[in-house]
N, C-alpha and C positions, 0 to 999 in steps of 0.2 A: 479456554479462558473466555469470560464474557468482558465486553467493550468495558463492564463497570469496573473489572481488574487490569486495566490500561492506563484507571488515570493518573497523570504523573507525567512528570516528563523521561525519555530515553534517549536515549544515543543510537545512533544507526550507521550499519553501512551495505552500499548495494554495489551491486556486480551488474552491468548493463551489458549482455553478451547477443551482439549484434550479429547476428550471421550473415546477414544480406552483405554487411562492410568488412565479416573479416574483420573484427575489433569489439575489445575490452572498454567500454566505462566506469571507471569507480565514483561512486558520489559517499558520500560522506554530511554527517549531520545529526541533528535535532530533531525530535518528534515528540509534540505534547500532546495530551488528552485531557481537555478542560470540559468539565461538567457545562451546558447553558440551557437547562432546565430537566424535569425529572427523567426526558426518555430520550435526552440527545445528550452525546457528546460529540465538542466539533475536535479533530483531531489534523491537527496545521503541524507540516513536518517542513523545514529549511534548511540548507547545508548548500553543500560546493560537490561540483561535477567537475571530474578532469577532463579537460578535452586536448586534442594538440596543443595549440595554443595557451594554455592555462586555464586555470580554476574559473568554472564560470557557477553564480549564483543559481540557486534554483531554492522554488518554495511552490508547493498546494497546499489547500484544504478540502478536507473530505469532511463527512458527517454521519455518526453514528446513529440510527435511529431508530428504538425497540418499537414495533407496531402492538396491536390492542392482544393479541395473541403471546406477546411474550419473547417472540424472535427479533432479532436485531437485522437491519440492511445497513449497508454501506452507500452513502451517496454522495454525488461530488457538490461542492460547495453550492454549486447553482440549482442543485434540487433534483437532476437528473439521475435515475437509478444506476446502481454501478454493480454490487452484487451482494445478495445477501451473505451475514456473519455466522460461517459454520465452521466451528473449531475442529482442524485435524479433516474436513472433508473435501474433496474436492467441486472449485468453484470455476463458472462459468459466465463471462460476460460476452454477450452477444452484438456486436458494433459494425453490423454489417457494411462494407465487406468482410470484415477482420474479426476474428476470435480468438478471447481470450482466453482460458484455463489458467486456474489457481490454485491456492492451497495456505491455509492457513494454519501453524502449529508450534508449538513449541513449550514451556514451562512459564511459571509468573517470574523470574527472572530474566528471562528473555524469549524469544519467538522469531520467528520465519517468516516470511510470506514470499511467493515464490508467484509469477504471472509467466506464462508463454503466450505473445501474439503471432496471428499467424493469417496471412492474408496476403493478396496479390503486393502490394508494398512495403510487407513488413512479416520479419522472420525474429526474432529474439526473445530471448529470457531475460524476468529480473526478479535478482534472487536477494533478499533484504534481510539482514539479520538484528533484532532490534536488543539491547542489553540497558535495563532501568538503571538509570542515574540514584 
């Protein structure tokens, strides 16, 4: 799928599998894909994290954005590169000390995206299943 068959809004839910803690996250939510001009879409997802304690809020924005060649990158709302959009292949973000690995895929009804960090601080998976409203 390209980012232009995203827009809309979806429903989502993610699995945050911490291994360093030995513990489960579920969050839960909304994620929309709003056009804001020909070769961006900004895509703002918001929902609720279970924690011990209870439901805690949570919200980013990312940004879709096709370069002069045709391919699309993924960038975080402040402009900083995050990883390019290759459906179905596997992706890599580089945040030294910490690396990411990705993967993006699934049907126009719904899709995947799956990240594992991995780094002196940080060991987890999150695996996000998205289904269009």
């Amino acid at each position: 799928m390209t980012p232009d068959e995203l827009l809309g809004t979806w429903h989502f839910t993610r699995m945050v599998d911490d291994r360093r803690d030995d513990r489960r996250i579920p969050v839960h939510g909304t994620a929309t894909f709003s056009r804001s001009g020909p070769d961006r879409i900004v895509w703002v997802e918001s929902g609720t994290m279970g924690l011990p304690g209870g439901e805690v809020p949570i919200s980013t924005e990312r940004v879709l954005e096709r370069g002069p060649e045709g391919s699309w990158a993924t960038n975080f709302a402040d402009g900083r590169g995050f990883h390019d959009w290759r459906w179905g292949a596997e992706l890599e973000h580089d945040c030294a000390p910490d690396l990411y690995s990705g993967r993006l895929d699934g049907y126009a009804s719904g899709w995947r995206m799956r990240w594992a960090a991995s780094g002196p601080s940080k060991d987890y998976v999150i695996e996000t299943s998205y289904r269009r409203l």
